[in-house]
C-alpha positions, 0 to 999 in steps of 0.5 A: 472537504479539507486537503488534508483528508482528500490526501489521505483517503487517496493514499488508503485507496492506493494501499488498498489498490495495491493489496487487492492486486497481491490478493490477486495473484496469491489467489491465481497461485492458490487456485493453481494449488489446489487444482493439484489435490495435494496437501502440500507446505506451498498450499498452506504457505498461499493459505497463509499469504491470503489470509495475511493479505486479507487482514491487511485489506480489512485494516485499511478499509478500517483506516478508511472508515475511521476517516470517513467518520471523521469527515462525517463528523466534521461536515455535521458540525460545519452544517450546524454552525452555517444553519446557525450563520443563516439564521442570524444573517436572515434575521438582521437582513429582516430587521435591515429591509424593516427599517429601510421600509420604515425610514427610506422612502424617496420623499423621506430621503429628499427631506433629509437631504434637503434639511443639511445645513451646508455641502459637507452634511449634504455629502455626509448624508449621501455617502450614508445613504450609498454605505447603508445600500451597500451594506443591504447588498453585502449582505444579502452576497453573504446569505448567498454564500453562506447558502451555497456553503451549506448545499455542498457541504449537505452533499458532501455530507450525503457522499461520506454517507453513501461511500460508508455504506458501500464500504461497509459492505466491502469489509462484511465481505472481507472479513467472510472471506477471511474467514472462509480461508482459516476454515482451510487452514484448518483442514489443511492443518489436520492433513499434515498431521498425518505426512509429519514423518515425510516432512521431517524428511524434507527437512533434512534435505532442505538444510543440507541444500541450504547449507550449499547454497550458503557456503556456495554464494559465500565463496562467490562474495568473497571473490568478488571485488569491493569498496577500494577496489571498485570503479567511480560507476560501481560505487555509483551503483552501490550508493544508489543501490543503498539509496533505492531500499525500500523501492526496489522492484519485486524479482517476478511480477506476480507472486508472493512471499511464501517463507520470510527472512530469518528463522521461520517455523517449518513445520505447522505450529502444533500446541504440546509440541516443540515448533521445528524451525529453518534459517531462511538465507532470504525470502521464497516469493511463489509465483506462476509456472515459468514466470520470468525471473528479473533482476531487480537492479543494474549490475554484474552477474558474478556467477552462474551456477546448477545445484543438483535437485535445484535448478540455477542460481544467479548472483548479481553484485551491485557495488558493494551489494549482490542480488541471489536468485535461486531455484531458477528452471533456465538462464538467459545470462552469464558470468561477466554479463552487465544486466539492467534493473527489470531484465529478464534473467531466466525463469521460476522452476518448480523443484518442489510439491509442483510449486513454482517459487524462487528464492531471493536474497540480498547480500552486503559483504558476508552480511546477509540483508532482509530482503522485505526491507527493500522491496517494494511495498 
């Protein structure tokens, strides 16, 4: 099994590993959900997490048999070729120990020896007669080899074999469940069709939320300090913080991206009908009830503020950088605290349908950034 593969596969079971553990959490959250009896955006947004998780899960276990395939194919022909060398190698070591038979025994030897016609022929036979058993000795050293060759690559053979098969089954399970969730998502689907009124509602209340969140974080930014006016360590800060993207610890342990960055769809997509969208300032990321909320990086907490119907927002800079957390049910900082990457800073509240979530942005400037981009994977 070359390097190259066993580098490979490991890193396949470690993406696998690492979504199996999201799926996890999104079905700890989904089951909380729906103990709740209610169709709710949450519920569809955690349908639509797992079903999201589960086919990035079946596309990896799909890498990983592609790469299983590879090495099936690669050990069947090495096999074939060192059955090809065993061959070869037994059929000249036959015709070796004929000709020795034939031609070496002791009297034989002791003639031709005894035949030389000075020292230097009498040297030149002995030192051919300690090449030719050498020459016996390597070879068979050769055989052996060859034979063992062969014997680990007929299990490793037999191990890619079995592991397909065990994988196989993992992915027939999968795909059920996979599945199994789209059957919901329909159902849930459905349900909304009848509470659209109420959701349109809803939606009116969130833009105008949103809209004070933004200007709110807005102010705060811009009376902040930055480039020219920072100290050598918050420059550090900021370079390092630009360094680490795409590394950046999550805001809560568990939990998983409900609404993503930019202009989503609001309402479920409905043929025949206009799609109803929101700006997203950042990311929603559900998660369990009163999970703890930390900051994702070394900073200073800027401000600390209540929004009526919303609970806390926390804004952290990082040089020229800040972190937002909002939707925050307590805090256990405020402003002018200096805070440490993975330092709890409150906990998730639930100010809708009784779903705990929060919202999480990164800020450069007045530019606002994807926070995905900069998570950790």
């Amino acid at each position: 099994m070359s390097k190259t593969f066993s580098q490979h596969k490991k890193e396949l079971e470690k993406e696998r590993s690492t979504i199996l553990n999201r799926i996890t959490n999104t079905n700890r959250i989904l089951k909380r959900t729906q103990k709740e009896k209610k169709t709710t955006m949450s519920s569809l947004y955690a349908i639509n997490g797992q079903i999201n998780q589960r086919k990035q899960l079946v596309g990896v276990i799909g890498k990983e048999l592609r790469l299983l395939d590879e090495s099936i194919g690669e050990n069947q022909a090495i096999i074939a070729s060192l059955e090809k060398d065993l061959a070869e190698l037994k059929h000249e070591y036959g015709i070796m120990l004929y000709l020795a038979y034939k031609n070496n025994s002791r009297y034989e030897k002791l003639s031709l020896l005894l035949a030389s016609n000075s020292i230097n022929e009498l040297l030149a036979r002995l030192r051919y007669f300690q090449k030719y058993n050498l020459l016996r000795r390597e070879q068979i050293k050769q055989i052996e080899y060859v034979r063992e060759n062969l014997r680990k690559r007929t299990a490793q053979l037999q191990e890619n074999k079995v592991e397909k098969q065990e994988l196989l089954k993992v992915q027939k399970k999968e795909e059920q469940e996979l599945a199994s969730l789209r059957v919901k998502q329909k159902q849930i689907l459905q349900n909304f069709k009848i509470k659209e009124s109420k959701l349109q509602a809803d939606l009116k209340k969130e833009r105008k939320i949103l809209k004070e969140v933004d200007n709110l974080i807005s102010k705060a930014i811009n009376n902040s300090e930055f480039s020219a006016s920072l100290s050598a360590s918050e420059k550090m800060t900021s370079t390092s913080f630009a360094k680490s993207k795409g590394r950046i610890v999550w805001p809560v342990k568990n939990g998983f991206i409900s609404a993503h960055f930019g202009v989503q769809p609001y309402l479920p997509e409905e043929e025949g009908k206009p799609v109803v969208k929101i700006e997203k300032l950042g990311i929603d990321i559900q998660t369990q009830p009163n999970e703890p909320v930390r900051s994702v990086f070394a900073g200073k907490v800027v401000d600390v503020s209540e929004i009526a119907g919303r609970g806390y927002l926390v804004i952290i800079q990082h040089g020229d950088y800040f972190t937002v957390y909002s939707r925050l049910k307590s805090v256990k900082i405020k402003t002018g605290d200096k805070v440490s990457a993975k330092q709890p800073i409150g906990a998730a509240g639930n100010y809708k349908d009784e779903t705990y979530e929060i919202e999480f942005q990164i800020w450069r400037h007045q530019e606002k950034l994807n926070p995905e981009q900069w998570l950790r994977k």
